[in-house]
ROLO-450856 format. One record per atom (N, C-alpha, C): chain; atom name; x, y, z. Coordinates in Angstrom, 3 decimals, m for minus. Layout:
REM residues N
A/CA/X/Y/Z
...
***
This chain:
REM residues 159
A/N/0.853/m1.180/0.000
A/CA/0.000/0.000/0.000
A/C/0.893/1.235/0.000
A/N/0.690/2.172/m0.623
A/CA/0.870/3.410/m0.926
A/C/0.411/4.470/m1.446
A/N/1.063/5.877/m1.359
A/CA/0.141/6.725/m1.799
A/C/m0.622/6.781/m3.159
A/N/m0.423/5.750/m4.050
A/CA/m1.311/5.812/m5.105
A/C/m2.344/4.979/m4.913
A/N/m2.841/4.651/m3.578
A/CA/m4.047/3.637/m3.034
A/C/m4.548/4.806/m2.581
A/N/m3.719/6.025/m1.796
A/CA/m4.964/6.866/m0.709
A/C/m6.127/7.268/m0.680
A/N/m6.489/7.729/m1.880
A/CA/m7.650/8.054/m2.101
A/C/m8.649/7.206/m2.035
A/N/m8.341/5.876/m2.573
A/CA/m9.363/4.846/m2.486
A/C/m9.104/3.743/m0.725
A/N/m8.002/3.820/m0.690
A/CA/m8.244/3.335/0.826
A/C/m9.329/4.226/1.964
A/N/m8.658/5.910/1.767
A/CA/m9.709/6.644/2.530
A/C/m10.847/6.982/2.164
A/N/m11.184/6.272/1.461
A/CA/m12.646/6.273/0.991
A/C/m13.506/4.614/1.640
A/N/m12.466/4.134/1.264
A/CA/m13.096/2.580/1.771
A/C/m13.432/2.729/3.394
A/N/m12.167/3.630/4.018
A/CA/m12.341/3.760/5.348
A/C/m13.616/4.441/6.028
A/N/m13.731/5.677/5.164
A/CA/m14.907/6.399/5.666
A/C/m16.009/5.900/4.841
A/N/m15.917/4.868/4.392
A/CA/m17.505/4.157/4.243
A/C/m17.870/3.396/5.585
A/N/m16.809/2.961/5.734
A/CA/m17.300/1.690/7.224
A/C/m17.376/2.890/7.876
A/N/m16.901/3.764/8.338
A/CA/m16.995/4.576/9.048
A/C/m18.565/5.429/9.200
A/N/m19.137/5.752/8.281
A/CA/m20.217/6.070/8.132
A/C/m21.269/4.643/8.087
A/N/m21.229/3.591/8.021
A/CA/m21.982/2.439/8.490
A/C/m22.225/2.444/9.849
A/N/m21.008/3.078/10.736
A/CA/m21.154/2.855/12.211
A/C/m20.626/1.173/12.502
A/N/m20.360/0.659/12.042
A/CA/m19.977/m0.555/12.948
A/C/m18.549/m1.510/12.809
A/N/m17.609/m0.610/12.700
A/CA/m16.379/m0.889/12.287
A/C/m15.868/m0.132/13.237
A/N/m15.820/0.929/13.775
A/CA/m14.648/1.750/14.315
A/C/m15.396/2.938/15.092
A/N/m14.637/3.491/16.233
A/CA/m15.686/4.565/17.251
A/C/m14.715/5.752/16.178
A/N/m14.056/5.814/15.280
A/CA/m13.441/7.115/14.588
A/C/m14.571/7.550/14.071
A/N/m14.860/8.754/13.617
A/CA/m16.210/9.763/12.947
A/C/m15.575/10.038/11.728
A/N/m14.425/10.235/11.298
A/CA/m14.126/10.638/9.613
A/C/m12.906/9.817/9.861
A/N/m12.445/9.311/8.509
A/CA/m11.104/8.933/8.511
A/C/m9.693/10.138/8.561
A/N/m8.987/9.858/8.799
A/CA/m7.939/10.111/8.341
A/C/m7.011/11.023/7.239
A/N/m6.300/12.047/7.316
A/CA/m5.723/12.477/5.822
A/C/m4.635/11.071/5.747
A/N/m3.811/11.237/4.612
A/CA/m2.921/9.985/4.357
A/C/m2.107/10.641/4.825
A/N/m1.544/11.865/5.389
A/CA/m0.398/12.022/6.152
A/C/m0.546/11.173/7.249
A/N/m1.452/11.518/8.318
A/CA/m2.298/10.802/9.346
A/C/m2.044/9.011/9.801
A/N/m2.468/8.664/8.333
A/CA/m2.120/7.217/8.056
A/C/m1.222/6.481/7.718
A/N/m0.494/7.183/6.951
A/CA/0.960/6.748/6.827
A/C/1.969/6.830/8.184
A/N/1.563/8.115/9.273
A/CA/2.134/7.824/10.286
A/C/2.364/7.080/11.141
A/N/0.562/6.911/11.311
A/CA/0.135/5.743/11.911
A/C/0.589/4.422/11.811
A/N/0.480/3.686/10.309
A/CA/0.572/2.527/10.378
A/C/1.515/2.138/10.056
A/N/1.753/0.859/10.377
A/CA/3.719/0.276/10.177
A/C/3.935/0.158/8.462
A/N/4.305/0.949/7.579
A/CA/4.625/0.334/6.255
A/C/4.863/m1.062/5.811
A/N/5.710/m1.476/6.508
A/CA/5.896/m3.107/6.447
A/C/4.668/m3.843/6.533
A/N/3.604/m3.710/7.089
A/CA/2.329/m4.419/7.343
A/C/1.201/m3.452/6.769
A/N/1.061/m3.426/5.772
A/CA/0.148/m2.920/5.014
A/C/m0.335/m3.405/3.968
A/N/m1.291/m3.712/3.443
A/CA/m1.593/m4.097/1.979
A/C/m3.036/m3.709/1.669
A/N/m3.084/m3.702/0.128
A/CA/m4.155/m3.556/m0.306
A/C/m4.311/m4.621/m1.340
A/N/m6.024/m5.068/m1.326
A/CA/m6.412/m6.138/m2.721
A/C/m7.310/m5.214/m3.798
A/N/m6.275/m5.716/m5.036
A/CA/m6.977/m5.318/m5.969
A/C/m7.558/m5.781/m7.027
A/N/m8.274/m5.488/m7.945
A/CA/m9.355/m5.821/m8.856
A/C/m8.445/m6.133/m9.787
A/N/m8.719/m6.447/m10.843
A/CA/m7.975/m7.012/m12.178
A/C/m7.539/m5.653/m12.725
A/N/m8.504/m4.505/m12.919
A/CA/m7.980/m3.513/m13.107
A/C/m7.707/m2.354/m12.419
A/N/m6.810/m2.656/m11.600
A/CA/m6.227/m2.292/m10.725
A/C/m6.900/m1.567/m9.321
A/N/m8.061/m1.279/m9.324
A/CA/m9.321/m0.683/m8.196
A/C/m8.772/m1.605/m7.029
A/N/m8.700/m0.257/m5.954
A/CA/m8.323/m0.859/m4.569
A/C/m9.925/m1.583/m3.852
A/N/m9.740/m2.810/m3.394
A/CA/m11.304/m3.614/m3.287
A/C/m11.157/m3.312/m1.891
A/N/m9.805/m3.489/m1.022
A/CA/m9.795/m3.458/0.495
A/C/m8.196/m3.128/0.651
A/N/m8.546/m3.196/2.150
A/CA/m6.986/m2.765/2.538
A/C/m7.056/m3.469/4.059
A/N/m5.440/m3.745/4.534
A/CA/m5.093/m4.485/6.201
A/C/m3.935/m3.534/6.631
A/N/m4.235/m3.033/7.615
A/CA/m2.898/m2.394/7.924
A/C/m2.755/m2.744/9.546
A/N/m1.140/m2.648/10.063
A/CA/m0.788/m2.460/11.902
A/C/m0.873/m1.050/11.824
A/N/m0.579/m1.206/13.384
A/CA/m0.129/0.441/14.263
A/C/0.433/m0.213/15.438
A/N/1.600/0.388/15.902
A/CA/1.886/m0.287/17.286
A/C/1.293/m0.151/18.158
A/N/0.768/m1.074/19.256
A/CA/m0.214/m0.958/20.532
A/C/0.729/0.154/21.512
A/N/1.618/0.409/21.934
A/CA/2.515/0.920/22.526
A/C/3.860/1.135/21.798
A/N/4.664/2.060/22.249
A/CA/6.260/2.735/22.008
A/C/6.600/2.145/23.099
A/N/6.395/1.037/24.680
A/CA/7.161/0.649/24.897
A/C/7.914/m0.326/25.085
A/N/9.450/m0.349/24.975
A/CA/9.772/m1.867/24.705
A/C/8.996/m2.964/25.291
A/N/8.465/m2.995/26.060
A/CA/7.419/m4.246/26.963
A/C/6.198/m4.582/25.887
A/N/5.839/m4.108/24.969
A/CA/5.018/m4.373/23.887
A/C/5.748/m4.342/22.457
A/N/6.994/m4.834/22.658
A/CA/7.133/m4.835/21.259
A/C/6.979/m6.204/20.647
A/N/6.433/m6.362/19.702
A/CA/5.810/m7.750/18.853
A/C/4.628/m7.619/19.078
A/N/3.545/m6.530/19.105
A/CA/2.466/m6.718/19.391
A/C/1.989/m5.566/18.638
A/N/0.567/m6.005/17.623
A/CA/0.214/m4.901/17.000
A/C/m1.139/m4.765/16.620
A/N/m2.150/m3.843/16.484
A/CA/m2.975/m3.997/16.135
A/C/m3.471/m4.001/15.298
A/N/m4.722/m4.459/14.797
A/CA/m4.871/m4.385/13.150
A/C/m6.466/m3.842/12.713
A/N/m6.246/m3.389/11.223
A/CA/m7.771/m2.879/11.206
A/C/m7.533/m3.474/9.377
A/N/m9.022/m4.287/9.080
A/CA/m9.138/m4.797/7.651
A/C/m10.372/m3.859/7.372
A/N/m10.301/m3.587/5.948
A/CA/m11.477/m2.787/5.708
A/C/m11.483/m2.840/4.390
A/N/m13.044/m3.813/3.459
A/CA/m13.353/m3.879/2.239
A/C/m14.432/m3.258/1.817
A/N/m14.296/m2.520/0.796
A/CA/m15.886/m1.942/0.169
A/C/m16.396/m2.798/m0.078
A/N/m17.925/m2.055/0.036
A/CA/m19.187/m2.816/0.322
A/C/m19.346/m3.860/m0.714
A/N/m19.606/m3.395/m1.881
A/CA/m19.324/m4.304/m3.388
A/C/m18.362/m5.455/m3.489
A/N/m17.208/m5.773/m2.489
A/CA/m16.280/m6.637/m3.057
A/C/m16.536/m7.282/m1.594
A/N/m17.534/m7.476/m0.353
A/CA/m17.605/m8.242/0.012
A/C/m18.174/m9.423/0.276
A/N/m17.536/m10.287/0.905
A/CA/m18.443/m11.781/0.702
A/C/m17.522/m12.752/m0.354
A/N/m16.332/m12.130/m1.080
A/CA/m15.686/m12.839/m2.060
A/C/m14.565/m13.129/m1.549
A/N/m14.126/m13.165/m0.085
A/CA/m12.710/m13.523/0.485
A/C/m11.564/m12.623/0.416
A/N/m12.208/m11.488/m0.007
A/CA/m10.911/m9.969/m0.125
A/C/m10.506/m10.277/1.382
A/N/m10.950/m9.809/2.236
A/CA/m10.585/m10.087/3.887
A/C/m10.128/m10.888/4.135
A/N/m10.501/m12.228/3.933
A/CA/m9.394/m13.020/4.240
A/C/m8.502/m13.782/3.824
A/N/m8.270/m12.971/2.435
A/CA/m7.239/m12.823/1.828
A/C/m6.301/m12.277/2.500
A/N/m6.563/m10.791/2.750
A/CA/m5.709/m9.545/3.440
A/C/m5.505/m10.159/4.675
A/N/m5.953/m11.010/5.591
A/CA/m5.688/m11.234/6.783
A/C/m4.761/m12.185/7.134
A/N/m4.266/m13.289/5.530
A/CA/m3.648/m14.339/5.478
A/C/m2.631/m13.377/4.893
A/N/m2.469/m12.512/4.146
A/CA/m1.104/m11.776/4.002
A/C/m0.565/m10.845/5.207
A/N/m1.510/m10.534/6.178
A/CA/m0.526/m9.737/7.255
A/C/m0.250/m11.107/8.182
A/N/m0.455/m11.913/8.762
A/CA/m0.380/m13.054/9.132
A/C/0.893/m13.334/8.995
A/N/1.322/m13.837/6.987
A/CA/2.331/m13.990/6.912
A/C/3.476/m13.111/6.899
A/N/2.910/m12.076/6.705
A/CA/3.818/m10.858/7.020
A/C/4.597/m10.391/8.109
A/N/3.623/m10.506/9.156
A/CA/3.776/m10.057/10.592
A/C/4.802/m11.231/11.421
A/N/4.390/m12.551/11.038
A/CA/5.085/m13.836/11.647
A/C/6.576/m13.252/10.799
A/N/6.757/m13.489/9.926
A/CA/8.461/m13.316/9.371
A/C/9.080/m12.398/10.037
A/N/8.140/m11.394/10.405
A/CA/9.115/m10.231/11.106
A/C/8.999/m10.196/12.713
A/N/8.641/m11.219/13.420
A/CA/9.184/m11.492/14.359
A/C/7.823/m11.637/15.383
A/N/6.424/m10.525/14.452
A/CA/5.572/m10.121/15.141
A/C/4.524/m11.211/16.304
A/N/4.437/m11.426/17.588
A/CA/4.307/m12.820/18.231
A/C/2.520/m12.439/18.283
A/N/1.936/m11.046/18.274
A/CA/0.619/m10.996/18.912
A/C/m0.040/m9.665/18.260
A/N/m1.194/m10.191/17.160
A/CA/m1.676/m9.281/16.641
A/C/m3.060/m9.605/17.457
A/N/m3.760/m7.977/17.609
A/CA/m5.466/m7.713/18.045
A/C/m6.209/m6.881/17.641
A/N/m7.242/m7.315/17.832
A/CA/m8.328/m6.495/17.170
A/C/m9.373/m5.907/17.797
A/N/m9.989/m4.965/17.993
A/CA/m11.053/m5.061/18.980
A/C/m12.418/m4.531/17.865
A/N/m13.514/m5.704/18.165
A/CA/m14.877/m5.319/17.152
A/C/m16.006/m4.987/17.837
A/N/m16.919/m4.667/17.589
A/CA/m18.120/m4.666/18.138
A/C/m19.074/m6.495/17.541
A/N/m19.719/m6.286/18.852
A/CA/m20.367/m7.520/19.467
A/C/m21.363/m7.622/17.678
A/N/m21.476/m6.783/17.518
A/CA/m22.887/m6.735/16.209
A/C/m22.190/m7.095/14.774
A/N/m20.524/m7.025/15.505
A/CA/m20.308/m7.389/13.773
A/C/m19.719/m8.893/13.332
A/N/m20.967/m9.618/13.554
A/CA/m21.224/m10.979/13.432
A/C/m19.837/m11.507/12.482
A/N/m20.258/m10.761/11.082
A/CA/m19.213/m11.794/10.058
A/C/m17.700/m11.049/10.008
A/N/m17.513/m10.142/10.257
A/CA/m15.984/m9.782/11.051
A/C/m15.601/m10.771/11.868
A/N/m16.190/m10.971/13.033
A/CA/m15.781/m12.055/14.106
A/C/m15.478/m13.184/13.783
A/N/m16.383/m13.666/12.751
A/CA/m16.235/m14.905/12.220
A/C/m15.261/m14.929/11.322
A/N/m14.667/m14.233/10.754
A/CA/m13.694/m14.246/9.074
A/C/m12.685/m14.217/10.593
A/N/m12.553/m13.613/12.015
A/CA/m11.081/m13.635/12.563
A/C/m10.784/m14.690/13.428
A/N/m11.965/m15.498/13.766
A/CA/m12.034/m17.001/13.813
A/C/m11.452/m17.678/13.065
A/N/m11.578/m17.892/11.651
A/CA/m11.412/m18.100/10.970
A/C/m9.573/m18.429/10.407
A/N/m9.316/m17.387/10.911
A/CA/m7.861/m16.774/10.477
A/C/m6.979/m16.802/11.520
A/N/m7.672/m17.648/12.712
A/CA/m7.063/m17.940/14.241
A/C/m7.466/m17.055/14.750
A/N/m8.119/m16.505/15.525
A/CA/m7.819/m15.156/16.328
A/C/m8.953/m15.528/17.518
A/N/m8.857/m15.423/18.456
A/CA/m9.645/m16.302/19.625
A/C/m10.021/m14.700/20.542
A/N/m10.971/m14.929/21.272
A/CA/m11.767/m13.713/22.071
A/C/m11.138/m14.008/23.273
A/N/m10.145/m12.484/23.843
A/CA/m9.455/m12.480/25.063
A/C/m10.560/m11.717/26.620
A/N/m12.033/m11.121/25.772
A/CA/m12.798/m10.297/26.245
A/C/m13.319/m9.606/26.091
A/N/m14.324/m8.828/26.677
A/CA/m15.494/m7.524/26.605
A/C/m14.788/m6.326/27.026
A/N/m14.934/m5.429/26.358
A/CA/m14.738/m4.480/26.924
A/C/m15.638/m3.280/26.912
A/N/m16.308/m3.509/27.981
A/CA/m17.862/m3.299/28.313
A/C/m18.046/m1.922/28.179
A/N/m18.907/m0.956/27.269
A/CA/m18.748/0.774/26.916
A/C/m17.884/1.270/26.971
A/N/m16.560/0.699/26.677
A/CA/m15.518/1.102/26.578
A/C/m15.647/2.882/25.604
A/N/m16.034/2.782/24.493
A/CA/m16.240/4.152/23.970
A/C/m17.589/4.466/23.741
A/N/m17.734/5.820/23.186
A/CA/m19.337/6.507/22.596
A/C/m19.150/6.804/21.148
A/N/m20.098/6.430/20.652
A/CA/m20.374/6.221/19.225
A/C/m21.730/7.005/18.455
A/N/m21.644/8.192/18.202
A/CA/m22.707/8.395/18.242
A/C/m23.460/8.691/19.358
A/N/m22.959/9.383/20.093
A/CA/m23.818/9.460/21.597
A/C/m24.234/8.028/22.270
A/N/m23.595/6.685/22.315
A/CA/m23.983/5.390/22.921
A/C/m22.837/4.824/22.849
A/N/m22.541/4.454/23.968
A/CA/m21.706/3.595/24.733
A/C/m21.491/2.197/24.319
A/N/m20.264/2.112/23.235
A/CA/m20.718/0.281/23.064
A/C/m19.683/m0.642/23.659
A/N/m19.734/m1.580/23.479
A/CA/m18.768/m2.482/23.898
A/C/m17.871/m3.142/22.638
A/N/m16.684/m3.303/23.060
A/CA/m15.606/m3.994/22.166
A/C/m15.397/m5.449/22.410
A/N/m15.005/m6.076/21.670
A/CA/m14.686/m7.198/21.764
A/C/m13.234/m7.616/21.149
A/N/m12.324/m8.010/22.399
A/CA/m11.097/m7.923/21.881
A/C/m10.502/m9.502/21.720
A/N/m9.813/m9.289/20.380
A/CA/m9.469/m10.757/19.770
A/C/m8.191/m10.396/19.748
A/N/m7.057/m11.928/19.385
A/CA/m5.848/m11.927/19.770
A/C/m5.266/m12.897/18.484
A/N/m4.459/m12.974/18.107
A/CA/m4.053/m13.936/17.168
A/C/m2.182/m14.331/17.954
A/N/m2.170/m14.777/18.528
A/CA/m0.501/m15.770/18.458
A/C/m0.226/m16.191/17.773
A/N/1.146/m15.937/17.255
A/CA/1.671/m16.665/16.469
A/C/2.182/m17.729/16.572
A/N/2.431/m18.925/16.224
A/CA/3.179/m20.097/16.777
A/C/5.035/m20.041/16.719
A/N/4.894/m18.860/15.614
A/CA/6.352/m18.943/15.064
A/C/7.301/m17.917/15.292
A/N/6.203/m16.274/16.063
A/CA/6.569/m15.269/16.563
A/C/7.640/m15.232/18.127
A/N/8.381/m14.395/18.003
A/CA/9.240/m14.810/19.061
A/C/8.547/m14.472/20.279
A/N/8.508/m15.062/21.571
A/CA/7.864/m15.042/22.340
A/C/8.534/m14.321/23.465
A/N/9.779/m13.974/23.639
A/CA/10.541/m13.333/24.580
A/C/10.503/m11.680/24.459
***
């Protein structure tokens, strides 16, 4: 992923975003913003035959301190049109392999309880429920709860 995706990544973003059930953020991001944010190395986007960005997977580090390093979080996000065809977990089997080579031992996610087939595609892709995290934010003026998932790696260094 790069800046000749931005436009269509931040568009993909502030669609889920305006669905409400992906993320407590209210607008996305400029790509300065995002590029800061997320680790370059763990980024990707899937694309169409002719070349249209369908989705995108990116990290961000959970913490700057050494006591969390190998640990990252992740956010997948496909337009509406290209889902249901395995774009996601596509993208989720390339940061996977991505993240394991580079040492990464513990990627997470945190979703809302309502987003049934998210949960399931990170089932799917290993990722097991560590907990609730009960109104953790406000969304729209309402308090929801997160649900935080974990993926270990088997091959990530564990020290």
């Amino acid at each position: 992923m790069g800046r000749g995706h931005a436009q269509r990544v931040l568009a993909i973003h502030q669609a889920g975003i305006e669905e409400g059930e992906a993320t407590f953020e209210t607008a996305a991001p400029t790509w300065e913003e995002f590029d800061s944010a997320e680790l370059g190395a763990h980024r990707f986007v899937a694309l169409a035959d002719d070349g249209e960005v369908l989705g995108w997977v990116a990290v961000s580090a959970v913490s700057a301190r050494s006591a969390y390093a190998g640990l990252v979080e992740h956010s997948v996000h496909v337009h509406r049109e290209a889902r249901g065809g395995g774009v996601a977990g596509a993208l989720l089997e390339r940061l996977i392999t991505s993240t394991e080579a580079a040492g990464v031992r513990t990627i997470q996610s945190g979703i809302f309880p309502e987003s049934t087939a998210s949960l399931a595609l990170h089932q799917r892709a290993g990722f097991r429920l560590i907990g609730t995290r009960e109104r953790v934010g406000r969304l729209r003026g309402v308090r929801r709860d997160v649900l935080l998932l974990e993926r270990r790696s088997p091959v990530g260094r564990l020290t």
